[in-house]
N, C-alpha and C positions, 0 to 999 in steps of 0.2 A: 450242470452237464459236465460230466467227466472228461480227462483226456485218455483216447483208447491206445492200448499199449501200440499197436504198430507207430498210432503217432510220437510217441516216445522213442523209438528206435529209429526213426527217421530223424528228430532231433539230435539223439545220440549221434548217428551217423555222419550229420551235419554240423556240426560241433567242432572247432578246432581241438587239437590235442594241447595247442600251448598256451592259446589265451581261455581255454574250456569256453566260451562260447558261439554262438551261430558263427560260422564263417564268411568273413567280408571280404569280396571280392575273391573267393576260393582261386586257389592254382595247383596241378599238380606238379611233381618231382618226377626223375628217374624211375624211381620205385612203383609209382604209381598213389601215392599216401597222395593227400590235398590238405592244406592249412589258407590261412588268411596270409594274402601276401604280403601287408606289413608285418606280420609275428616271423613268418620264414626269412625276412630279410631283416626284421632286426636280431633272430638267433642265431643268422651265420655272423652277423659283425659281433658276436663272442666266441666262435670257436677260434682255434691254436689254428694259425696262417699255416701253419707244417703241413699236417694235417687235411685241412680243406671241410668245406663242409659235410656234414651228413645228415640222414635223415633223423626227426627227433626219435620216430617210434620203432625203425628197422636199424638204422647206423649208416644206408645203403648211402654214398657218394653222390651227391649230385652239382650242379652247377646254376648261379643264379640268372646267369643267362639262355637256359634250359627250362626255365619256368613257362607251365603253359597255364591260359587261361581254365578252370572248368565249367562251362556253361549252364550243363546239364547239372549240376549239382548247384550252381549260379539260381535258378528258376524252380529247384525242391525248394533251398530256403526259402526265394518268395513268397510258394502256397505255402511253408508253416506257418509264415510272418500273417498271410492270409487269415489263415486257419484260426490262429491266436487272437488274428483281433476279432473275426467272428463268432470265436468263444467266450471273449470278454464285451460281447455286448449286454446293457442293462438288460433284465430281469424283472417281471412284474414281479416286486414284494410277495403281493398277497398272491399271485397265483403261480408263481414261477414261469409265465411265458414270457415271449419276446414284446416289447413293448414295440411294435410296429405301426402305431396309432397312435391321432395327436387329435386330443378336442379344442379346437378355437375359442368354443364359449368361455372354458376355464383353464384354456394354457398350460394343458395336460397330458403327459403322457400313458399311451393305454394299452392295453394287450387283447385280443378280439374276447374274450371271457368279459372284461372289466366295459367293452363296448356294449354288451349285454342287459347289463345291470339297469334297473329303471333308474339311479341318478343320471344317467347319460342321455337317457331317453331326447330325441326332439335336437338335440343338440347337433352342429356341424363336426362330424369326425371324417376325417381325410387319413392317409399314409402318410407317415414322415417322409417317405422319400418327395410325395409330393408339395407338400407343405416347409420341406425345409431350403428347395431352394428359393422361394418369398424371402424367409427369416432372413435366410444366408445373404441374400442382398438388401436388406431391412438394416442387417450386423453392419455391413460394409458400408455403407451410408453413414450409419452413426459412430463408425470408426472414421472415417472422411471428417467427417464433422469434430471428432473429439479431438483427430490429428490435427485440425485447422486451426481449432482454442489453442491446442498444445502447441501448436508453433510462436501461436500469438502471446501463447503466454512464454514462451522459450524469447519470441523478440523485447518483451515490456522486462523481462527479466534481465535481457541484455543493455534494453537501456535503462532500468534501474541500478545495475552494477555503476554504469556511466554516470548516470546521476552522484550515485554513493562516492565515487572517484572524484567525481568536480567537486564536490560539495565538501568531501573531506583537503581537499588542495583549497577550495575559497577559504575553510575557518582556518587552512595552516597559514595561507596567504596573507589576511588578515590578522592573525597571531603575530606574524613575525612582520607587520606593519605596524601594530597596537606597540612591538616592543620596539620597534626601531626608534617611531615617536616619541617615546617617553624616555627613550634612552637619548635620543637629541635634547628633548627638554631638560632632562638632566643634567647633559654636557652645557648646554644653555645657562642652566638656573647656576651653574656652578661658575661658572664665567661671569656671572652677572654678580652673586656674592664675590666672588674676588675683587668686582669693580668697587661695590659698594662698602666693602671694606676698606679698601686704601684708597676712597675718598672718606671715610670715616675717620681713617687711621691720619688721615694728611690734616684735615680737618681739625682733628682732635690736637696732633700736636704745632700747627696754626695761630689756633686759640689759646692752648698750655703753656707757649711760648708771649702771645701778649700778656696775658695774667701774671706770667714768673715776669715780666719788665715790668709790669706794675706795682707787684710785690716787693723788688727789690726800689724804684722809686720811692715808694711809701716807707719802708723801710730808711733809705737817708733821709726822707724828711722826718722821720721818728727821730732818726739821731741828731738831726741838726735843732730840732724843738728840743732836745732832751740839753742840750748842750747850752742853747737857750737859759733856761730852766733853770740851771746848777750856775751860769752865770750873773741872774738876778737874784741869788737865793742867797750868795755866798756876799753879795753889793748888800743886802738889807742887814745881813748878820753885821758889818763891816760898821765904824766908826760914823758919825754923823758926815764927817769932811767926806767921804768916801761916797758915802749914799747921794751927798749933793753935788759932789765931781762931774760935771757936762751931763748932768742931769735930763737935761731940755734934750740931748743928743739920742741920749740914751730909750727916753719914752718914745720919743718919734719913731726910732729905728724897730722896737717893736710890738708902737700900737699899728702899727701898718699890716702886720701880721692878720691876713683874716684866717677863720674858717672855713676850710673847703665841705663841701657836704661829699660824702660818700654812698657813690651807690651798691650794694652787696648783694646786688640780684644778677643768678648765675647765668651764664651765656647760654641761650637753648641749640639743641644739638639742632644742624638744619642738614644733615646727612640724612634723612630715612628715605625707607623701601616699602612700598604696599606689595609683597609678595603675592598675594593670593591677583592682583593684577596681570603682575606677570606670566603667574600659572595658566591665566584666561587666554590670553592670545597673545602669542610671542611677536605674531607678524605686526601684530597694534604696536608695539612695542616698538620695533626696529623703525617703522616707520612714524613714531613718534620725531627721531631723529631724522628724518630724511629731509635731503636738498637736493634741489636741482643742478646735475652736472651736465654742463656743454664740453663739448672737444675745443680744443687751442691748437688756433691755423696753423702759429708759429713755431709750435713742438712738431705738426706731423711731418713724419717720412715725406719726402718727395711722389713717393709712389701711392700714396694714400690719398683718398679723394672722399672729404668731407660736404655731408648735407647741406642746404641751407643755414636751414637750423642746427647746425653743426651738432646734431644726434647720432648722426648714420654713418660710418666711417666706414672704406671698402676698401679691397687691394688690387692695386691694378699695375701693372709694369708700364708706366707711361712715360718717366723719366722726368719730372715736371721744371721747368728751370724756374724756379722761386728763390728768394731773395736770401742770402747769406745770414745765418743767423747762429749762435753761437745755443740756443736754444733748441735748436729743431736735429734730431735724430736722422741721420744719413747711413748708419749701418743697417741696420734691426730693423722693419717697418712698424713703429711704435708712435704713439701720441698719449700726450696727457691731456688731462682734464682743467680747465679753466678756476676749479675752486682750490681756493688755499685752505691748508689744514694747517693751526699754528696750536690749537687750545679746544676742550670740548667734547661731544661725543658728534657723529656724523653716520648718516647711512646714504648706500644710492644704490641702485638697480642696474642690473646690464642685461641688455635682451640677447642672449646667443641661441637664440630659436632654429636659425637660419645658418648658424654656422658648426663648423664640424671640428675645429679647430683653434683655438684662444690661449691668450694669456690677461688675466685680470687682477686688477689688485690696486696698490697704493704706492707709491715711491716717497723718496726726497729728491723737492724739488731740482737739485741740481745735480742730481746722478753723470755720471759719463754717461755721453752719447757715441761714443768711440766704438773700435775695436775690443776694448780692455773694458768693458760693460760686460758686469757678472750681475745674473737675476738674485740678488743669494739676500737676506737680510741684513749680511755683514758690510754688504757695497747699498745697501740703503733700498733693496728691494722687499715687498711683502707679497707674493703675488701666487696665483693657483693657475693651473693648464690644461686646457683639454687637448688629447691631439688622437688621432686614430691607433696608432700602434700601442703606444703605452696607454692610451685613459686617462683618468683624470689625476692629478699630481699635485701638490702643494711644493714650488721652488723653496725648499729649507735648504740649510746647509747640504744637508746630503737629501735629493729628492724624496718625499716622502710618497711611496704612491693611497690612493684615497678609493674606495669601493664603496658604490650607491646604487641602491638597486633599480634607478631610475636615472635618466640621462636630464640634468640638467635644461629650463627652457628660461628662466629666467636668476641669475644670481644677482643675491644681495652680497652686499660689502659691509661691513659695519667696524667704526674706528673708535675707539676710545683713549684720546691722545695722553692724558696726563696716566690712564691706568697701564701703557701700553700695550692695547691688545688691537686686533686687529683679526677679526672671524670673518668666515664666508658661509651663507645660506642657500640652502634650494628653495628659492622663494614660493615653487610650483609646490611644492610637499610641506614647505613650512620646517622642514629639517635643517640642520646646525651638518655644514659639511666639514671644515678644521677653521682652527685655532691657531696664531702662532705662539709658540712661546712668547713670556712676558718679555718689551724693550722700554727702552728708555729714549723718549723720541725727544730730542731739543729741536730741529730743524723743522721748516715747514715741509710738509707735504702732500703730495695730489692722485690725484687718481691715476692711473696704469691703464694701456691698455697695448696688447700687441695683436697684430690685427694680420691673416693669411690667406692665401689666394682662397677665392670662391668658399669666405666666411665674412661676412661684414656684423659689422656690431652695432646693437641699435641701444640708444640712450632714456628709456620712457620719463617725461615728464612728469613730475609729482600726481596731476590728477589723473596718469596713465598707469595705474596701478599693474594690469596685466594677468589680475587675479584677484578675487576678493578674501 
């Protein structure tokens, strides 16, 4: 079906001049011309401000606040728009009508010709118009429905992203747990070779040092038999009077001489390491060494107030009046620990679960208790600190600060006196928190602690392990 010319002139007519098609929302001008009135308002923001607008098709002067709506030209496009889409409806193929017919039996569209035909025969035929509003709510239902998966799969997608996110953050988490570990064991194994070397090293020249006095012993008794030797040799060569000259003196002095037996079996090294022990569990290890440390009444602060079991040490501003002692800390609220360290390797536990606050370590026994009490390795302190502002710290010479990705609930101490070293553990992780550099410790010393308001510090018992 053609389009008949008037309808082509009424398009033409309705047609803007600037964007050439249908007119949207038409307005007239001055002149009486009509355009789409965004094309006339965006043609006047190009002409010369001098000037002023004008018409595209006449030139004639108008004003865009002069713009009227056109209504009746508004309601012609409609009916073309109409018009257009009732031209552009399907077509039966084979017969060229309107397919205004729909068969149910086989979900078909038909045109009254094609309803004719004996395949259709018997069959349910209806109007589209009537049958399509069913489908059309048949459609909407099954868009409800696809909308409802599509949401559902819009939220399983949201939280699979989430999934995707934690599970990428647990293997980083883990990754950068995997290397921490190994990087502690590391720092570990290597502290442990340095131990096991300069008792090797001490060892070795120990023993190198008995052997060279023996060798040099063995050595004058060589010369004094040799000398021996050249003095009976040179008696036999010698005249008869000679050989029998205090003869009887002479055999005495040395058949007395015995034979020493020598033994020539070399000393066996008793320095070794079963490494691959060590590799297994570090914590087995530390605690190989471990002993039981109690608190000492007569170091603590006045204001410190020790357990029974002298495990538990707290702070409290009591003011205590206890007995004068030349041992016990009156600046600082500090206490030591009842075991001596003179020789050997040692470990022990401190439970700071509870507290927020600390200082931990080892001292020499007779450090100042004064004013002029420096934490520092140089005044005989070894000692690490928690406190809230700065974190955790190792007191070295110049503070060293210390970063773990976990807050400490149990440390270890571990001392190795003749190697002089002296490390702290996170007993909770199994990780190696520092080291001090190497000392040379002659003096006895004991355990450290400084102890801060509403932090107390618990001591656990060798079979209070705190963790396995």
């Amino acid at each position: 079906m053609g389009t008949s010319i008037s309808t082509i002139k009424m398009i033409q007519i309705s047609s803007c001049s600037i964007c050439k098609e249908l007119m949207s929302h038409p307005v007239s001008i001055n002149c009486g011309h009509s355009y789409c009135k965004s094309c006339i308002q965006r043609d006047c923001n190009k002409v010369n401000s001098e000037t002023g607008p004008g018409c595209p098709l006449c030139g004639s002067p108008f004003s865009l606040e002069n713009l009227r709506p056109n209504k009746d030209l508004e309601n012609i496009i409609d009916v073309i728009k109409e018009m257009e889409e009732e031209g552009n409806k399907m077509l039966c193929k084979e017969h060229l009508e309107k397919l205004d017919l729909f068969c149910e039996d086989e979900g078909q569209l038909l045109c009254w010709r094609c309803n004719w035909e004996d395949r259709h025969k018997g069959h349910s035929v209806a109007l589209v118009g009537d049958v399509c509003r069913g489908y059309k709510e048949k459609f909407q239902e099954t868009v409800k429905k696809l909308s409802e998966l599509q949401e559902n799969h819009r939220a399983q997608l949201r939280l699979m992203t989430k999934q995707i996110k934690a599970w990428k953050a647990a293997i980083e988490d883990q990754r950068q747990r995997i290397h921490s570990n190994f990087e502690n064991l590391q720092r570990f194994l290597h502290e442990e070779e340095k131990s096991y070397l300069w008792r090797l090293e001490n060892e070795g020249e120990q023993v190198l040092r008995s052997l060279k006095d023996a060798e040099a012993n063995l050595q004058q008794k060589y010369e004094k038999t040799e000398s021996q030797v050249q003095e009976l040799e040179a008696k036999c060569e010698g005249p008869a009077q000679d050989i029998l000259q205090d003869v009887k003196n002479t055999l005495s002095r040395f058949e007395t001489v015995k034979l020493e037996p020598w033994e020539a079996e070399l000393p066996k090294v008793q320095t070794t390491c079963n490494v691959s022990e060590l590799y297994f569990d570090v914590k087995t290890l530390l605690r190989c060494h471990q002993v039981s440390v109690t608190l000492d009444p007569s170091t603590a602060h006045p204001d410190l107030i020790l357990s029974k079991d002298r495990r538990q040490v707290t702070y409290k501003q009591c003011h205590k009046n206890l007995e004068a002692s030349t041992e016990r800390f009156y600046v600082l609220p500090c206490v030591l620990g009842c075991k001596d360290f003179t020789s050997g390797r040692y470990y022990f536990e401190v439970s700071v679960e509870n507290a927020t606050t600390w200082d931990v370590g080892v001292c020499i026994k007779d450090v100042p208790r004064g004013f002029d009490m420096k934490k520092e390795p140089e005044f005989g302190f070894w000692t690490i600190r928690m406190c809230k502002k700065d974190g955790l710290g190792a007191l070295t010479s110049t503070p060293t600060s210390l970063h773990l990705t976990e807050k400490p609930q149990l440390v270890g101490v571990f001392l190795d006196y003749e190697a002089g070293v002296v490390s702290f553990y996170n007993v909770t992780s199994g990780s190696h928190i520092f080291t001090f550099p190497k000392a040379s410790f002659r003096d006895t010393l004991r355990p450290f602690f400084q102890v801060y308001e509403h932090s107390p510090l618990f001591l656990p018992a060798r079979n209070d392990q705190g963790m396995g």
